[in-house]
VOLUM-248545 format. One record per residue (C-alpha): x negated, y negated, z negated; residue in three letters. Coordinates in steps of 0.05 Angstrom, whole numbers, plus 5000, padded with zeros to 4 digits. Example, Ala and Ser with C-alpha at 12.3 -4.5 7.8 and 13.67 -1.06 7.14 Angstrom:
VOLUM-248545
475450904844ALA;472750214857SER;
END
This chain:
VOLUM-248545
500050005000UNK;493749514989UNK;490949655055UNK;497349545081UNK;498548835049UNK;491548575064UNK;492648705142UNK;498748315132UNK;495847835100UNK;490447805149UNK;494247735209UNK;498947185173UNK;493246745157UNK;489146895227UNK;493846955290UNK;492447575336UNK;488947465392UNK;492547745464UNK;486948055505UNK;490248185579UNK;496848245584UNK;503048795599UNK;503448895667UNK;508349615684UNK;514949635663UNK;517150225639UNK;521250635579UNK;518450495513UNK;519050805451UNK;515450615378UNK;513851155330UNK;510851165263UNK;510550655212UNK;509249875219UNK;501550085197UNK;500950645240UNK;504750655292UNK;504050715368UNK;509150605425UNK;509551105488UNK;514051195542UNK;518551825520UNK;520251975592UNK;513152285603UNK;513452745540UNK;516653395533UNK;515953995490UNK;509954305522UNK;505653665527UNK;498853595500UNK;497353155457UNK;491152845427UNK;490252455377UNK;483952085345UNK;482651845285UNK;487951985223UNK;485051575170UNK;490751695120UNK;496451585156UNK;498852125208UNK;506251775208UNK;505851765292UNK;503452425298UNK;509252635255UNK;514352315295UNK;511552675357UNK;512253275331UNK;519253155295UNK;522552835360UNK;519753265418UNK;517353885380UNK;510353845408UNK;503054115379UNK;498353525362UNK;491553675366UNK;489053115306UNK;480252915309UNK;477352545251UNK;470352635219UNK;471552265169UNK;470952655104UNK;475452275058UNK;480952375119UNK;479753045130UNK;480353115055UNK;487352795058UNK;489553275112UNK;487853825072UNK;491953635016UNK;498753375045UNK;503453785085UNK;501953825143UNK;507154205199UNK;504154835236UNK;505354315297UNK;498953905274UNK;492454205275UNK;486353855247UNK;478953765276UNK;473953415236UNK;470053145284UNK;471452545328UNK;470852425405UNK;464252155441UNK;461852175515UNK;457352785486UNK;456253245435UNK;452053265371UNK;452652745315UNK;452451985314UNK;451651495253UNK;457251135231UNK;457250505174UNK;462550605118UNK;467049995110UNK;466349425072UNK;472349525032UNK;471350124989UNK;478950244984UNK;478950305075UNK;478151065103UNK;475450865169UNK;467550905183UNK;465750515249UNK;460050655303UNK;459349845312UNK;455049545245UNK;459449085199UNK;458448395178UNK;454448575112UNK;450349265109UNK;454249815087UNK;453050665077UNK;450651065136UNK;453851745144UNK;452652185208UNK;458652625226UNK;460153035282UNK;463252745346UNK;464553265417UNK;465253115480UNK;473253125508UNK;471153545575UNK;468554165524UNK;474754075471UNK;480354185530UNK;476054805554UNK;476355145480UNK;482854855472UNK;486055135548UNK;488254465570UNK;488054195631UNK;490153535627UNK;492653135561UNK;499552845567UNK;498152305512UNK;491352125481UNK;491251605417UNK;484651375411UNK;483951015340UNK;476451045333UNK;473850365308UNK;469050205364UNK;468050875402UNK;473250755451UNK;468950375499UNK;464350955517UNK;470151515512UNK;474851135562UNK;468350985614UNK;466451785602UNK;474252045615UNK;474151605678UNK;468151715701UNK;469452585694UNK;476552405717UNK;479052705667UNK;487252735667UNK;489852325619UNK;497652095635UNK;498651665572UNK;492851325548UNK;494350915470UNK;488750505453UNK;487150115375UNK;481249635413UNK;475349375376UNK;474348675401UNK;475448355334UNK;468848735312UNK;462048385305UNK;458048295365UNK;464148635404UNK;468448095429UNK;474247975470UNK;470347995539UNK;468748805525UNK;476148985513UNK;477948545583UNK;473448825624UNK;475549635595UNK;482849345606UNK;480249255690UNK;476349845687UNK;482750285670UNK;487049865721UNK;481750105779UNK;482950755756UNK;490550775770UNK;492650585704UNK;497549985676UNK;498149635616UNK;505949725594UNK;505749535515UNK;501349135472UNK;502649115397UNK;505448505354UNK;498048645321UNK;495348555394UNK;489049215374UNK;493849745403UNK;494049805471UNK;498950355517UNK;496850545589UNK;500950965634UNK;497551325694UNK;501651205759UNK;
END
C-alpha cells in the first residue's frame, strides 16, 4: 500500500511525460489493478494463447485476470529473489507457472542495482541516482525459452523489466521473433535513459509492422499490436 501511495504521489506532484503517441485503433480491454495493470486488445486472446509475462515484482493482479477471464497458462519470469519468494508463498492458480530468471538478448547472468527504496521489489539493469547493492541473477534468451517451452509464437508478451526492454525488443525483432501483442512498462524516466531511447524503440517497432494502440494515464506502459 506504501509503494502504491508514493507512485501516486509522485505522479501528482510531477506530470507524466507522453513519449509518442496512440496511433491503431482497436478493442481495448484493462486488467489488473490501478498499480499493476495492463490494457490488451481481448479480440486477439483466446484460450490457447501464450502468454508471457516479465517481471512480477509483487503484484501478479494482470496475470490473474488473464487467466480468470480467458482461462489461459501464463508463463510468469522474474529473478528477483524477494519476488520469487512472494510467488512461492501466495496462491498461485495451476494456470501460472513461475521462472526465476528474467529475459535478455542472451543467456548467462547480468548485474542488476537493488533500489533505492528498501521497501521497492524491483532491481534494475540501468544504475540509480545514488549507489545501491549489486546482485547478479539469471536472465535467458526468449528464442531458447519458447524451444523448451513448445511455442512458436507468443500471443501477448508484458515486458516489466526496469531498463531491459531496450535490448529484448531490438533482439525479438531482429530474430523475428512472433510476438502479436507486445505490453511495454518503458524506462525513459531512468538516469541517463531519457525520452529520446523510448522514441526511437517506439519507431523501431513501427518499422517492424507494429502500432501503438494504448498508452497508460502513467504514460511507462505501452501496448503494441502486430498487424
Amino acid at each position: 500500500m506504501v509503494i502504491r501511495t508514493m507512485k501516486w504521489l509522485k505522479r501528482m506532484v510531477r506530470p507524466p511525460v507522453v513519449v509518442g503517441k496512440v496511433s491503431y485503433d482497436c478493442p481495448r480491454l484493462r486488467l489488473g489493478t490501478e498499480y499493476g495493470g495492463w490494457t490488451i486488445n481481448p479480440d486477439l486472446i483466446g484460450r490457447d494463447s501464450v502468454i508471457y509475462s516479465a517481471g512480477i515484482g509483487e503484484d501478479a493482479s494482470w496475470d490473474l485476470a488473464m487467466i480468470e477471464r480467458f482461462g489461459v497458462t501464463v508463463h510468469g519470469f522474474d529473478p528477483t529473489p524477494r519476488s520469487i519468494a512472494w510467488v512461492k508463498s501466495s496462491r498461485m492458480p495451476a494456470g501460472f507457472v513461475m521462472h526465476p530468471y528474467g529475459l535478455s538478448p542472451s543467456d548467462g547472468e547480468l548485474v542488476f542495482h537493488a533500489p533505492e527504496n528498501p521497501s521497492h521489489v524491483s532491481v534494475s539493469v540501468l544504475e540509480r541516482a545514488t549507489k545501491t547493492e549489486r546482485i547478479v541473477l539469471p536472465v535467458r534468451e526468449i528464442v531458447g525459452i519458447m524451444q523448451e517451452l513448445g511455442h512458436e509464437q507468443i500471443d501477448v508478451l508484458k515486458m516489466d523489466i526496469e531498463g531491459s526492454e531496450y535490448e529484448v525488443i531490438e533482439d525479438l525483432l531482429a530474430r523475428k521473433i512472433p510476438v502479436r501483442q507486445l505490453l511495454v512498462e518503458y524506462h525513459h524516466r531512468f538516469p541517463g535513459v531519457g525520452n529520446q531511447k523510448t522514441l526511437a524503440s517506439i519507431e523501431l517497432l513501427e518499422r517492424h509492422g507494429y502500432r501503438l494502440f494504448n498508452i497508460s494515464r502513467s504514460a511507462e506502459e505501452y501496448s503494441f499490436v502486430k498487424v
